[in-house]
C-alpha positions as CSV (number, residue, x, y, z in Angstrom):
1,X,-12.0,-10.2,10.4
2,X,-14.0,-11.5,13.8
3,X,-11.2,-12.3,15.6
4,X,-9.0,-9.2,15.0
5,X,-6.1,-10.6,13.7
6,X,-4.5,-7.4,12.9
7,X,-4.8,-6.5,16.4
8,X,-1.9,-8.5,17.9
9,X,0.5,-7.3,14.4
10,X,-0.7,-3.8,15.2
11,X,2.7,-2.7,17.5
12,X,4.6,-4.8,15.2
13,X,3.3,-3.4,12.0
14,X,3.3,0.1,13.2
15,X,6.5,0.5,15.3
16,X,8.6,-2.1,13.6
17,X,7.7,-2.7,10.3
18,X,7.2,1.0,9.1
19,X,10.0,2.2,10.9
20,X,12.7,0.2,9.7
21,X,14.2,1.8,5.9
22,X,12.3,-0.4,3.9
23,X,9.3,1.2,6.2
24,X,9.8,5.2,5.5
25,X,11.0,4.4,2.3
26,X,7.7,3.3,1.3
27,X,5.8,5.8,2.7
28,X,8.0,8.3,1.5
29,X,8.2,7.1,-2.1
30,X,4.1,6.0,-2.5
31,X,3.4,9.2,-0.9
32,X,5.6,11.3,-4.1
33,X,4.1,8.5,-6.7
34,X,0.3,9.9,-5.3
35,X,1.2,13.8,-5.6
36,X,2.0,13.4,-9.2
37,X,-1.8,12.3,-9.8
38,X,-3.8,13.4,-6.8
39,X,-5.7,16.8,-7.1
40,X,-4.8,20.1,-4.6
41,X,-5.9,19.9,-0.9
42,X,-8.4,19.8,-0.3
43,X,-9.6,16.7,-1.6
44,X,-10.8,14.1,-0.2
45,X,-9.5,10.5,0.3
46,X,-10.5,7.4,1.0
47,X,-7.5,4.7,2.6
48,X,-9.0,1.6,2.5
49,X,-7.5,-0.8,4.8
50,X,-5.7,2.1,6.5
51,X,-3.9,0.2,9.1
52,X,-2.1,2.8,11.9
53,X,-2.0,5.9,9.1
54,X,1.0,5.7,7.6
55,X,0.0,6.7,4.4
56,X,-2.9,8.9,5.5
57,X,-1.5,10.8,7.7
58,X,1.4,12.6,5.6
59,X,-1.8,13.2,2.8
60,X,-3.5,14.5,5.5
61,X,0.0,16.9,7.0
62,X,-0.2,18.4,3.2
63,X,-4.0,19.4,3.5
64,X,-6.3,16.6,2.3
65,X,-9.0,15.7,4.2
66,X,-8.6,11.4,4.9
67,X,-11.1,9.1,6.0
68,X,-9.2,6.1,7.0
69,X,-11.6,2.7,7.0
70,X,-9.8,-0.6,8.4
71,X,-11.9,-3.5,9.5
72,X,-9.4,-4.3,12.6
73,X,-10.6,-2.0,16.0
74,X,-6.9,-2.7,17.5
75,X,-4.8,-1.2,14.2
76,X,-7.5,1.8,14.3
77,X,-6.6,1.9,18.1
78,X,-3.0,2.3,16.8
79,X,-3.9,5.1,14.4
80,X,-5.3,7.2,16.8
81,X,-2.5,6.8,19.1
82,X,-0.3,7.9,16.6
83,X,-2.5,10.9,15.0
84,X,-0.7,14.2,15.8
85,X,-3.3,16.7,17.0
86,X,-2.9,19.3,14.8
87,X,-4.0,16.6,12.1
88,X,-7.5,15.9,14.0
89,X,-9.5,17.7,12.1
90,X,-8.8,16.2,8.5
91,X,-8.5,12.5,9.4
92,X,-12.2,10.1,9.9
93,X,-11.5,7.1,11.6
94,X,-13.9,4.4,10.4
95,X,-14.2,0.4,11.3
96,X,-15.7,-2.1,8.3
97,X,-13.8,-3.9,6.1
98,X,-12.9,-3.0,2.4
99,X,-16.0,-5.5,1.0
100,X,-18.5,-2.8,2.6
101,X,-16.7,0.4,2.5
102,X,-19.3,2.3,0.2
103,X,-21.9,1.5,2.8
104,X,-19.7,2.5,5.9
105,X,-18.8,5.9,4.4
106,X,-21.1,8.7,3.1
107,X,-20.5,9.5,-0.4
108,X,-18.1,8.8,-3.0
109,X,-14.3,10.1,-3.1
110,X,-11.9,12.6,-5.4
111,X,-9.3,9.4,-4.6
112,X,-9.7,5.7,-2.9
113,X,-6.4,4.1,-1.4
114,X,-5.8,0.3,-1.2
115,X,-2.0,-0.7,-0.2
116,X,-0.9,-4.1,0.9
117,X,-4.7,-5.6,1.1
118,X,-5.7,-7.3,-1.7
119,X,-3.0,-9.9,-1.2
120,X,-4.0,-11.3,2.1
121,X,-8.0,-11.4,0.3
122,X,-8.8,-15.1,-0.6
123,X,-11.1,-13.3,-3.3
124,X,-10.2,-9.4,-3.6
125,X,-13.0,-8.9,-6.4
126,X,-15.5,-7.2,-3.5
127,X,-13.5,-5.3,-2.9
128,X,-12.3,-4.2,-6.2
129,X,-15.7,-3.3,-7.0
130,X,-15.5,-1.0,-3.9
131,X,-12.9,0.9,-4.4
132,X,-14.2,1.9,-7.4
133,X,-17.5,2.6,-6.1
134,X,-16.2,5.0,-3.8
135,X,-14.5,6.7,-6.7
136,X,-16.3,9.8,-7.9
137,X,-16.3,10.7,-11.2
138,X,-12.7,11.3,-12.5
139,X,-11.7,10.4,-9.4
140,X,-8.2,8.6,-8.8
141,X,-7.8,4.6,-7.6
142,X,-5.0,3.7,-6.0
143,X,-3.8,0.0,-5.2
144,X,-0.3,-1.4,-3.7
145,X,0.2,-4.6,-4.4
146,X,2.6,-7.9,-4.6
147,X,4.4,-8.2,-7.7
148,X,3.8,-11.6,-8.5
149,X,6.5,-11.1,-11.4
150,X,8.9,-10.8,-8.7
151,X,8.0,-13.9,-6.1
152,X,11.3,-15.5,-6.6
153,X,13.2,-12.3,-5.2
154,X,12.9,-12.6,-1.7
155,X,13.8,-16.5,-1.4
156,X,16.3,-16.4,-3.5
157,X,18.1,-13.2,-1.7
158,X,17.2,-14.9,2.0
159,X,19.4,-18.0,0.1
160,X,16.1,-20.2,0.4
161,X,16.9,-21.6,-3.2
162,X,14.6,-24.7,-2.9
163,X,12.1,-21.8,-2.4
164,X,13.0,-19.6,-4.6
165,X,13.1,-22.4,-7.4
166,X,9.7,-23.2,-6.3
167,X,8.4,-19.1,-6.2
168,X,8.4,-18.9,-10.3
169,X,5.0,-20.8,-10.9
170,X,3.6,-20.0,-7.4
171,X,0.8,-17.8,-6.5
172,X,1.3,-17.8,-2.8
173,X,3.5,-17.5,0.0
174,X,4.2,-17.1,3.8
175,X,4.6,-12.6,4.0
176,X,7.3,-11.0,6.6
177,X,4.3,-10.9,9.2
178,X,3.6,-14.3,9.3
179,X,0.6,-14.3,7.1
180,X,-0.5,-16.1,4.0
181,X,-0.3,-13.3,1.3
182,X,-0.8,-13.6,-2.6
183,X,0.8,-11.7,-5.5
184,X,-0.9,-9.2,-8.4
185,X,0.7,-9.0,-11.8
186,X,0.0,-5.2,-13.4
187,X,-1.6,-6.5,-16.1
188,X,-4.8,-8.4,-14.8
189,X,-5.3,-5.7,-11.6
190,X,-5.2,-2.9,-15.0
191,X,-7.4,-5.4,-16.7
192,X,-9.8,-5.5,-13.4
193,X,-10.1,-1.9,-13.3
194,X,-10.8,-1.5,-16.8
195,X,-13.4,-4.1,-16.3
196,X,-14.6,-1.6,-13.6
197,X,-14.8,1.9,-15.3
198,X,-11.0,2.7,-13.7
199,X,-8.7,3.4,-16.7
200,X,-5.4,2.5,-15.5
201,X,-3.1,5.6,-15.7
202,X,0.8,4.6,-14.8
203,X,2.3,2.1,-12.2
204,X,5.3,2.1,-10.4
205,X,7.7,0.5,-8.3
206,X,8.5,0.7,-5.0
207,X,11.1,-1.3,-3.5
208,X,14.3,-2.0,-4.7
209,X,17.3,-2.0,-3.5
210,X,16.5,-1.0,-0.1
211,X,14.8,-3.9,0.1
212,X,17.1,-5.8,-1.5
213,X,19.8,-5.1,1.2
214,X,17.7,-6.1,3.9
215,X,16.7,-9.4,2.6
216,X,20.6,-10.1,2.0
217,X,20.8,-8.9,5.4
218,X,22.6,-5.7,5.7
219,X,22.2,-3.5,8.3
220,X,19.9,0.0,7.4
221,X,20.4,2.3,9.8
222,X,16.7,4.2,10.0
223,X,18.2,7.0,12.6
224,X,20.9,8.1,9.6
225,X,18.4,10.6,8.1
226,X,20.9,11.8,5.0
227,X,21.4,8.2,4.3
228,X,17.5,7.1,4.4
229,X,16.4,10.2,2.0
230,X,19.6,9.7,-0.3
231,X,18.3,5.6,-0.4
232,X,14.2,7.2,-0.9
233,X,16.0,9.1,-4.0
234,X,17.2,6.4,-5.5
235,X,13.8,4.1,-4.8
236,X,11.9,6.8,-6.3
237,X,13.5,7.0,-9.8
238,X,14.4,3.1,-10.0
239,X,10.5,3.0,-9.5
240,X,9.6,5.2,-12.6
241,X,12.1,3.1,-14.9
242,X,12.3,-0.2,-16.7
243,X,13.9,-3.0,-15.6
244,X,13.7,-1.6,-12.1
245,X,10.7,-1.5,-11.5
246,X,9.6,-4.7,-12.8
247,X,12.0,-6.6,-10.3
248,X,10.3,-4.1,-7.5
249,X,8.1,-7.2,-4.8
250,X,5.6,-4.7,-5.0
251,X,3.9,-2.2,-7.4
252,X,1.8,0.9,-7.4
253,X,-0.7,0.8,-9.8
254,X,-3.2,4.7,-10.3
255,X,-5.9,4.4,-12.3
256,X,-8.6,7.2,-13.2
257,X,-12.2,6.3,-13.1
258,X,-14.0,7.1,-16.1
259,X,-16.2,10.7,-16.0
């Protein structure tokens, strides 16, 4: 992106967006989904599309070494800002975008991370093909994405019912930070990975009713710490099960490339 547009969403991304509920439960609940397929610490791992390190930096807290690649100078800005000093020495900052990561990194990866990106990518199959070039041999891919399954659930619970009507055949849509976005069905990103040497392992879902509440608009305290881990709980099971986790906006797909 020339013009950066990440740069002006960075305090808003960073400050608001990951620290409402909705925002820690996330992390909190992609971060358990990854320990149940990641190897011990010290790996290392590749977060393509980074943003401000909210994902990388609790990998990094538990003893992986992180490179964290985003293509936007003012949300790297924002990671540094936030980086906790003791965490310094396992965390690489590095600026390209995902279509060139295996040229802006030395190397190849025992996992490669890729969460909320490929649905604001006109054409993500670049960087498909990176991620999985950065994987090393039996190493793990990673990818959060839209559940395009689900596109009539956040119309439809805002009470935008012309909307929501429409969502069922549509491939596209406004996001919550103003940007075009697109949504992923399981299937054909398992079916790209395949295609890539990436056998597709398990996916999950992520949010649920958290989000769910806040689209209705209820009001989620994120300073009532019992309440936000008892709500990351829940998320975390409802994401391992069927029917909850196919009504889950998003989805966490892990695939293995192939040795």
């Amino acid at each position: 992106m020339a013009d950066d547009t990440w740069a002006g969403l960075a305090d808003r991304f960073a400050d608001g967006a990951y620290a409402t509920v909705k925002g820690r439960v996330r992390t909190y609940v992609i971060h358990q989904q990854l320990l149940d397929h990641l190897p011990a610490p010290p790996a290392t791992i590749l977060d393509v599309g980074g943003g401000a390190g909210h994902q990388s930096f609790p990998l990094a807290q538990a003893g992986y070494d992180v490179t964290l690649l985003d293509p936007s100078a003012g949300m790297l800005n924002k990671a540094r800002q936030r980086l906790p000093a003791a965490l310094q020495n396992r965390v690489t900052f590095v600026q390209s975008d995902g279509e060139h990561a295996s040229k802006a990194v030395s190397g190849v990866f025992d996992a490669v991370l890729c969460h909320g990106v490929l649905g604001y990518l006109e054409d993500p199959s670049e960087v498909l093909d990176q991620l999985c070039a950065c994987a090393a041999p039996g190493g793990l891919v990673s990818i959060m994405a839209g559940n395009a399954h689900a596109s009539a659930v956040r119309p439809a619970l805002e009470r935008r019912w012309a909307d929501a009507l429409a969502s069922f055949d549509a491939t596209s849509e406004i996001g919550v930070l103003g940007l075009p976005t697109h949504g992923d069905t399981v299937e054909d990103l398992s079916a790209e990975l395949t295609d890539r040497g990436v056998t597709p392992l398990q996916w999950y879902g992520v949010w649920h009713f958290v989000d769910w509440l806040d689209l209705s608009g209820a009001d989620l305290d994120p300073d009532n710490t019992a309440q936000v881990a008892a709500a990351a709980a829940v998320e975390l099971e409802a994401g391992r099960r069927d029917p909850y986790r196919q009504l889950s906006r998003i989805f966490h797909l892990v695939g293995r490339k192939d040795s």
